[in-house]
DSSP file (Angstrom, degrees, kcal/mol; ACC not computed):
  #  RESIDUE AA STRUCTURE BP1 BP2  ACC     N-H-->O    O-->H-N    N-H-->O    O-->H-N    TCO  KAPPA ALPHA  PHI   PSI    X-CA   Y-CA   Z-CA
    1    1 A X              0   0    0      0, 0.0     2,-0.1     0, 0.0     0, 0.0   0.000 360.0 360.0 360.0 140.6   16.6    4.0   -5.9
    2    2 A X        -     0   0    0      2,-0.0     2,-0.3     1,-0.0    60,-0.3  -0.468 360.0-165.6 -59.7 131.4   13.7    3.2   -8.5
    3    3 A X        +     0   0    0     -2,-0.1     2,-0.2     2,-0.1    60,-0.0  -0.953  38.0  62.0-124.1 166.5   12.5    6.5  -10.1
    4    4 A X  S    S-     0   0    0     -2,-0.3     2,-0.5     2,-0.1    -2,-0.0  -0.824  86.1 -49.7 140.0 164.6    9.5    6.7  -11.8
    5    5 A X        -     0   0    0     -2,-0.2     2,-0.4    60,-0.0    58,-0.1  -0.910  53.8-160.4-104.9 149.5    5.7    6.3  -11.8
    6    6 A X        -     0   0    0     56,-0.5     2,-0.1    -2,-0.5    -2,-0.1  -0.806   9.3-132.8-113.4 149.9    4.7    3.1  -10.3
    7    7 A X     >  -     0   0    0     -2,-0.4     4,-1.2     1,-0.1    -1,-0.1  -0.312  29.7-105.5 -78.2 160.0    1.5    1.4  -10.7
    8    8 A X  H >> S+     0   0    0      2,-0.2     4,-2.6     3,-0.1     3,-0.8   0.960 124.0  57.0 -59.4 -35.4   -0.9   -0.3   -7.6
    9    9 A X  H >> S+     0   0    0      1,-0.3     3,-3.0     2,-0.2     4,-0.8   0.837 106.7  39.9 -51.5 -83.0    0.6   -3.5   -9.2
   10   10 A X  H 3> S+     0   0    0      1,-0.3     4,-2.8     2,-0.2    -1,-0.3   0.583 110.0  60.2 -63.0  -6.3    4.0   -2.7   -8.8
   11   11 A X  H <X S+     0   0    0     -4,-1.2     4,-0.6    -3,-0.8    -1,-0.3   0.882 107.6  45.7 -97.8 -55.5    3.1   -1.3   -5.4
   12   12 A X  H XX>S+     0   0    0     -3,-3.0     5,-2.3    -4,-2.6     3,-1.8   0.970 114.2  53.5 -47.4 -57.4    1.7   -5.1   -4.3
   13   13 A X  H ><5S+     0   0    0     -4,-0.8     3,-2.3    -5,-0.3    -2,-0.2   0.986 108.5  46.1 -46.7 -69.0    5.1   -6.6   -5.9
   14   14 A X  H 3<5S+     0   0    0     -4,-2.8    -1,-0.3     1,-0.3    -2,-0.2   0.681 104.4  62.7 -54.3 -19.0    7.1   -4.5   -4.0
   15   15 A X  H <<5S-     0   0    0     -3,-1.8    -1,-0.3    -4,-0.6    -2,-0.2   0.723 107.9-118.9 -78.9 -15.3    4.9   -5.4   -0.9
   16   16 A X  T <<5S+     0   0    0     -3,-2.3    -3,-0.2    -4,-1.8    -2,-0.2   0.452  83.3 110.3 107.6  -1.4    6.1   -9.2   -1.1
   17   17 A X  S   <S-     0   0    0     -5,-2.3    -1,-0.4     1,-0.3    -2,-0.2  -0.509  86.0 -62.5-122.3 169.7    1.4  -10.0   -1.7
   18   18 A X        -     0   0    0      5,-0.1    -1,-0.3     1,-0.1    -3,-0.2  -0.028  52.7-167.8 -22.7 140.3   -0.3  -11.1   -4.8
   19   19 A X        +     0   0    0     -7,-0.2     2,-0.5    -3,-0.1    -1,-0.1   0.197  48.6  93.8-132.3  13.3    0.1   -8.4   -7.6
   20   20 A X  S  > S-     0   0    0      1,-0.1     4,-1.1   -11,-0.1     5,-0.1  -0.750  87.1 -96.7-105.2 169.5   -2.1   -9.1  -10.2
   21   21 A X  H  > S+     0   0    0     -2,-0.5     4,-2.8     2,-0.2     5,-0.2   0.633 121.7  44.9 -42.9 -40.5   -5.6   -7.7  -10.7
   22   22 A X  H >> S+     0   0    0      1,-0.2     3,-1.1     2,-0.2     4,-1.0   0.951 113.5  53.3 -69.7 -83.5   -7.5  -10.5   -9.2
   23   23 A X  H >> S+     0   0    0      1,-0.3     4,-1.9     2,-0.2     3,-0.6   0.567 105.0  52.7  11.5 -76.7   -5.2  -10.5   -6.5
   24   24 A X  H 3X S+     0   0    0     -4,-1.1     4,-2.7     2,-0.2     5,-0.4   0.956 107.5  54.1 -25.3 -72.8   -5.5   -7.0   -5.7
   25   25 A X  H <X S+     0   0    0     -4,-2.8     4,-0.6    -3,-1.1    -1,-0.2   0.656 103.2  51.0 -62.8  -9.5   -8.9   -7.2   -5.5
   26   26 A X  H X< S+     0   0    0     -4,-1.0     3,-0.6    -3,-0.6    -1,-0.3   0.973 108.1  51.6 -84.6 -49.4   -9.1   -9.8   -3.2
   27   27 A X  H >X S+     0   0    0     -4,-1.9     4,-1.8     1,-0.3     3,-1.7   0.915 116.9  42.9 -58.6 -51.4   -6.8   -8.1   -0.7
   28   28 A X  H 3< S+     0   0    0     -4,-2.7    -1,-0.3     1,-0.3    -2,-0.2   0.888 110.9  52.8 -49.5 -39.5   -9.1   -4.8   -1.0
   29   29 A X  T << S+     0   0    0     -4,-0.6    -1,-0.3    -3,-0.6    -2,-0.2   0.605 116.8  40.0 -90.4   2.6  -12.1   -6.8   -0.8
   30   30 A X  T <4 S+     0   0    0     -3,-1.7     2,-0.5    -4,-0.3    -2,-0.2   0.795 115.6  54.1-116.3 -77.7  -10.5   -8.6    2.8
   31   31 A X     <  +     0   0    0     -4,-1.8     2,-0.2    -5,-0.1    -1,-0.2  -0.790  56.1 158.8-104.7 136.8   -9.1   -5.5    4.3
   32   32 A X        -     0   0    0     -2,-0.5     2,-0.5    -3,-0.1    43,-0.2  -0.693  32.9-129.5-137.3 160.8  -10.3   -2.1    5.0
   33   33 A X        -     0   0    0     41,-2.1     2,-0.4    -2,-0.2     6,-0.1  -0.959  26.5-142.9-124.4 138.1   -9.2    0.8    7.4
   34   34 A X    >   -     0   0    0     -2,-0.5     3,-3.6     2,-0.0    41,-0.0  -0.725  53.3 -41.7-105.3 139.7  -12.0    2.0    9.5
   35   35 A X  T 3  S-     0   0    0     -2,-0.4    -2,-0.1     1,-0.2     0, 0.0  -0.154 118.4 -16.0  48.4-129.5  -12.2    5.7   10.2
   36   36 A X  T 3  S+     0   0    0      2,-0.0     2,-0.4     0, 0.0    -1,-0.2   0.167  90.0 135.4 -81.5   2.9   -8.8    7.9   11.1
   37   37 A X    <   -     0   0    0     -3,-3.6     2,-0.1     2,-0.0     5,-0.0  -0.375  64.5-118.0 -79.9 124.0   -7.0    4.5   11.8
   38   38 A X    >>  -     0   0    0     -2,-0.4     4,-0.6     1,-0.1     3,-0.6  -0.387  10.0-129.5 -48.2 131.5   -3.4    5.3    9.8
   39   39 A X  G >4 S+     0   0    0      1,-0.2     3,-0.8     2,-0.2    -1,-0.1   0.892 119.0  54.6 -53.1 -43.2   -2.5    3.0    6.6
   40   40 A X  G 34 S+     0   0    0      1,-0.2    -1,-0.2    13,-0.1     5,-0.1   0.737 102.3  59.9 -88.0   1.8    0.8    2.6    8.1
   41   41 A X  G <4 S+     0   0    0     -3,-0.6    -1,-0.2     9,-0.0    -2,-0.2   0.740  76.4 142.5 -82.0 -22.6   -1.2    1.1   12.1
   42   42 A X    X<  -     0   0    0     -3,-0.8     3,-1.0    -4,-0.6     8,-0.1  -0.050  62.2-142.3 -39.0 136.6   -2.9   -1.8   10.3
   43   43 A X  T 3  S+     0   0    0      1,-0.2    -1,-0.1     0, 0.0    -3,-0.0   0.726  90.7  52.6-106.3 -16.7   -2.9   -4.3   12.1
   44   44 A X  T 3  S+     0   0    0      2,-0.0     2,-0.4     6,-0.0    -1,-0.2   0.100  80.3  99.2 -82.6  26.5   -2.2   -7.1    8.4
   45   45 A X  S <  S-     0   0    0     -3,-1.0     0, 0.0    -5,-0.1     0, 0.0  -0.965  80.7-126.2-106.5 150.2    0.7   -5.4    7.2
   46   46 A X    >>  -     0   0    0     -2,-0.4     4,-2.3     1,-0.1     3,-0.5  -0.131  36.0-103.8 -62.8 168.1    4.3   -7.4    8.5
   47   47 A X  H 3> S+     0   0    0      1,-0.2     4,-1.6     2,-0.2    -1,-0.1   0.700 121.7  56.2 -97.6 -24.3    6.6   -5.0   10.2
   48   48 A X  H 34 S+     0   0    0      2,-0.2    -1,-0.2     3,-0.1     4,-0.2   0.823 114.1  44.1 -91.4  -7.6    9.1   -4.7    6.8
   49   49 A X  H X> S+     0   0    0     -3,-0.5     3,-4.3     2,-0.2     4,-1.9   0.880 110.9  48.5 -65.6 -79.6    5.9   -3.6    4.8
   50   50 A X  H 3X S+     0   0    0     -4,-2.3     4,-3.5     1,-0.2    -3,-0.2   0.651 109.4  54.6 -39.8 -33.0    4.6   -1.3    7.3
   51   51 A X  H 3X S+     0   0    0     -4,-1.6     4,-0.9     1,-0.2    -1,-0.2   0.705 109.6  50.7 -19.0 -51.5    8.2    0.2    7.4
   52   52 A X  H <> S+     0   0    0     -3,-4.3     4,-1.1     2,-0.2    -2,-0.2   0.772 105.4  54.3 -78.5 -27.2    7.9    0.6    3.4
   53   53 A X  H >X S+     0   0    0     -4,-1.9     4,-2.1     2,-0.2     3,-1.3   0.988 113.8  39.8 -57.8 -70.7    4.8    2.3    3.6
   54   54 A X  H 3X S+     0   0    0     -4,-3.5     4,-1.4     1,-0.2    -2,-0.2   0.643 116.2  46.8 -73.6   2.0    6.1    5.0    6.1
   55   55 A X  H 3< S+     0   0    0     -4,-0.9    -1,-0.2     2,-0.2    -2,-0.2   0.419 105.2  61.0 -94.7  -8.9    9.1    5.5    4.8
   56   56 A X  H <<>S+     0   0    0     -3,-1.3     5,-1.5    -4,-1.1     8,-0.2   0.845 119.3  30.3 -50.5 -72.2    7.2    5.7    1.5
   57   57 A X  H ><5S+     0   0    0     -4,-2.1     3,-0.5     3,-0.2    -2,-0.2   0.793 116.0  59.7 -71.1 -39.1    5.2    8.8    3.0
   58   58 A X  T 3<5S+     0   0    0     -4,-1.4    -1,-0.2     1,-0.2    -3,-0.2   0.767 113.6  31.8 -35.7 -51.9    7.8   10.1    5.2
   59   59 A X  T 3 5S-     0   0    0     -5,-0.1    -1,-0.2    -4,-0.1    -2,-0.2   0.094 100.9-127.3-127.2  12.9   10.3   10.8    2.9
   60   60 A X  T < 5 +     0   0    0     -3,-0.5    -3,-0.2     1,-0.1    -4,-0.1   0.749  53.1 168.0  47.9  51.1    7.7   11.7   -0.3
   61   61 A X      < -     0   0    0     -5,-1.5     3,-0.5    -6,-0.0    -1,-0.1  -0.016  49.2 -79.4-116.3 174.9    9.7    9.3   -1.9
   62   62 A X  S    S+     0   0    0    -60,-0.3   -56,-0.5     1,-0.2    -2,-0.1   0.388 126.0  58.2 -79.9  27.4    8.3    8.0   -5.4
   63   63 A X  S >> S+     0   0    0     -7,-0.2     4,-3.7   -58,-0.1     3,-0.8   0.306  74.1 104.8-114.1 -11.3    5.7    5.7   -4.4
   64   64 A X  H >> S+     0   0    0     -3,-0.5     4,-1.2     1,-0.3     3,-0.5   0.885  84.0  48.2 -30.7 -78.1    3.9    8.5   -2.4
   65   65 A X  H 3> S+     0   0    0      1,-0.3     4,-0.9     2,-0.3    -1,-0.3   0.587 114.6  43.4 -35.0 -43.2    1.3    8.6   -5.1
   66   66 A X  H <> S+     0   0    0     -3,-0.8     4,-3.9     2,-0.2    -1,-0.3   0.868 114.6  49.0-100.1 -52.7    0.6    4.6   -5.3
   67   67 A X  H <X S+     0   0    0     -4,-3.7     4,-1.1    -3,-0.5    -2,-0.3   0.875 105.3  54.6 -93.1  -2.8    0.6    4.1   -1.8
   68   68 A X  H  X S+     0   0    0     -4,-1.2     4,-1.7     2,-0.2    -2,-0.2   0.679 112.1  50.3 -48.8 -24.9   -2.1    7.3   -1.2
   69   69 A X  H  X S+     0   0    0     -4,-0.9     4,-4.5    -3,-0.2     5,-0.5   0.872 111.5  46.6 -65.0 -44.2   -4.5    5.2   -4.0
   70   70 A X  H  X S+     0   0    0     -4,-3.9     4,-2.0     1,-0.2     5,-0.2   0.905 113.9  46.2 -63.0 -41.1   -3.8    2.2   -1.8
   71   71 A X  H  < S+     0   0    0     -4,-1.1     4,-0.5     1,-0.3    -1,-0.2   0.898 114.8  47.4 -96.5 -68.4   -4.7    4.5    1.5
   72   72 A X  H >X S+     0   0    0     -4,-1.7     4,-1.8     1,-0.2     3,-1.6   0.963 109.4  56.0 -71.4 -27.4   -7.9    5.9   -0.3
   73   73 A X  H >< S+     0   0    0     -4,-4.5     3,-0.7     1,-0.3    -2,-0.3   0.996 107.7  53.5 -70.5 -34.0   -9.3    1.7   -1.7
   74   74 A X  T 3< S+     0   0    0     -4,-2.0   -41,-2.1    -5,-0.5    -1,-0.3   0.472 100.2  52.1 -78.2  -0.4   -9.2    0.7    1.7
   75   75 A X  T <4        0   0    0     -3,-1.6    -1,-0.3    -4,-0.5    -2,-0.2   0.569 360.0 360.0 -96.7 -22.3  -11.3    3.2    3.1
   76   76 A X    <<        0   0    0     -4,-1.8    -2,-0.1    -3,-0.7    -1,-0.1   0.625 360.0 360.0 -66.2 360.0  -14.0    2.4    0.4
């Protein structure tokens, strides 16, 4: 297992999407989570991302961090 701290880039890479800045920002600027609806319930991530996500949170893993920034830009 990767230890370490990882950036929202690597955090894209690792999703299989775009991961450079522009990139990012387009996906942010496209999808948003409305209200109490869960990061890992979205209805665009593929079922082996949403998998990484909760198993990401689940298991406090080192990507927690990275994927709670991603969890808070999509609520903006």
């Amino acid at each position: 297992m990767e230890t370490g701290h990882h950036t929202l880039n690597d955090l894209f890479a690792q999703l299989g999407l775009g991961s450079d800045d522009t990139a990012i920002e387009d996906f942010l600027g496209r999808h948003h989570l409305a209200g109490e609806e869960k990061l890992t319930k979205a209805e665009f991530w593929s079922d082996s991302q949403r998998k990484f996500l909760h198993d990401a949170i689940v298991e406090d893993s080192d990507w927690c961090e990275v994927v709670d920034e991603l969890d808070a830009l999509l609520r903006h």
